[in-house]
Phi, psi and omega in degrees: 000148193267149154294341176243080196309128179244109179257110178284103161231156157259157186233176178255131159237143172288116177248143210249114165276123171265115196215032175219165103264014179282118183306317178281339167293303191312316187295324173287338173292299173334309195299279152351304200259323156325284190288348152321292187227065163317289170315330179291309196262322203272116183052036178289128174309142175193130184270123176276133157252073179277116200234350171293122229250315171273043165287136197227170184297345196261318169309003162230033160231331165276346174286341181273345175279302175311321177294286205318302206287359172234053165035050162218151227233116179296099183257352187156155204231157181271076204224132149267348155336098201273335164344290189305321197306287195316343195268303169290334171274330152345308170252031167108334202270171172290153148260137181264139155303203181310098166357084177279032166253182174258116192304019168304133176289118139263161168280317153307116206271324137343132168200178185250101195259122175244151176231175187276153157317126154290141222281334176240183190275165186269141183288347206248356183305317227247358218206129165297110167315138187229125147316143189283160184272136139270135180245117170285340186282162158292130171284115009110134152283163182050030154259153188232137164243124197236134189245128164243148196071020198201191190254136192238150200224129158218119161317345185224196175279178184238139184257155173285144191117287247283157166226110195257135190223129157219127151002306189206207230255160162275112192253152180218123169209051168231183159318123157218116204256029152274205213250128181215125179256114184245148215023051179328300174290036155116003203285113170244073144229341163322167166190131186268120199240135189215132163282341195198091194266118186224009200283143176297299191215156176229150167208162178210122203020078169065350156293121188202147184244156171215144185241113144282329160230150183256144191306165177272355180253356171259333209291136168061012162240153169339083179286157166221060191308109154217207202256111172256109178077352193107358170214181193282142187235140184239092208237121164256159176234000000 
């Protein structure tokens, strides 16, 4: 007998139409419709529908920052932007296909969507969410950063010497020419991301390449790292 059941229900998820990136119109909106209707929202599922076309990857790890702290939970986003797209897979969340809503500009941005259940469980399900930690600043050499319990995103560069450690997997997107540790406790699903790949040395749950020099076929492209077989696979995008 199978152990595992596949049960067809609908469920309601919230879809938040994103028709900005200026951050501070979102955080005041964001704020505003939480705290309105908090019983409705507070730790309510919710699909980013991003249609603003100069939307960017780092301005949609700070809209997940935005959600959390106003206790509603980012499960995955609606786009066509293979940026954003490549950004939500990186951090775990789901892509939704086309809108089944109707794409008319309203001033409310909110809406009630109902979609099917995902057919297996979120891994992420059984663990207190945690928004990834972001760093806007330059990482220093002999500086050291750690993200614990979370995902870690840094917006500027990492200098060489600096050592970046996160829990779980690392998005990067200046040049990064440290040391970047990813699942530190054992997470080998981590997985590690560089826009402008320099880096000295990489590991992922204790698995680690160190570069004296780096190939001319990594240097200074877009990467993409995780654990394959037991060892590190190195995929550019």
């Amino acid at each position: 007998m199978n152990k595992i059941e596949v049960i067809t229900q609908t469920e309601a998820l919230y879809t938040l139409r994103v028709l900005t990136n200026n951050t501070d119109i979102l955080v005041d909106e964001i704020t505003a419709l939480a705290s309105s209707n908090k019983a409705q929202f507070q730790h309510a599922p919710v699909i980013l529908e991003i249609e603003y076309k100069n939307f960017q990857a780092n301005e949609l790890a700070v809209l997940i920052e935005i959600l959390a702290q106003n206790e509603m939970v980012a499960v995955g986003i609606r786009s066509l932007k293979q940026e954003l797209i490549d950004f939500a897979k990186f951090s775990g969340l789901a892509v939704f296909g086309k809108s089944l809503s109707p794409s008319s500009k309203v001033k409310i941005k909110t809406q009630v969507v109902a979609q099917p259940a995902p057919s297996v469980q979120n891994p992420h399900q059984d663990k207190t969410y945690q928004a990834p930690k972001i760093i806007t600043n330059k990482v220093y050499s002999f500086q050291q950063v750690i993200a614990q319990d979370r995902d870690l995103v840094l917006l500027a560069k990492v200098k060489s010497g600096a050592d970046v450690m996160s829990f779980g997997s690392i998005s990067a997107y200046k040049e990064v020419q440290g040391s970047l540790f990813a699942g530190i406790q054992g997470d080998e699903k981590a997985t590690i991301f560089v826009q402008s790949f320099n880096a000295g040395l990489v590991s992922i749950a204790g698995v680690y390449k160190k570069f004296d020099v780096v190939p001319t076929k990594l240097y200074a492209r877009s990467v993409m790292i995780d654990l394959f077989n037991g060892q590190l696979r190195f995929q550019i995008i």
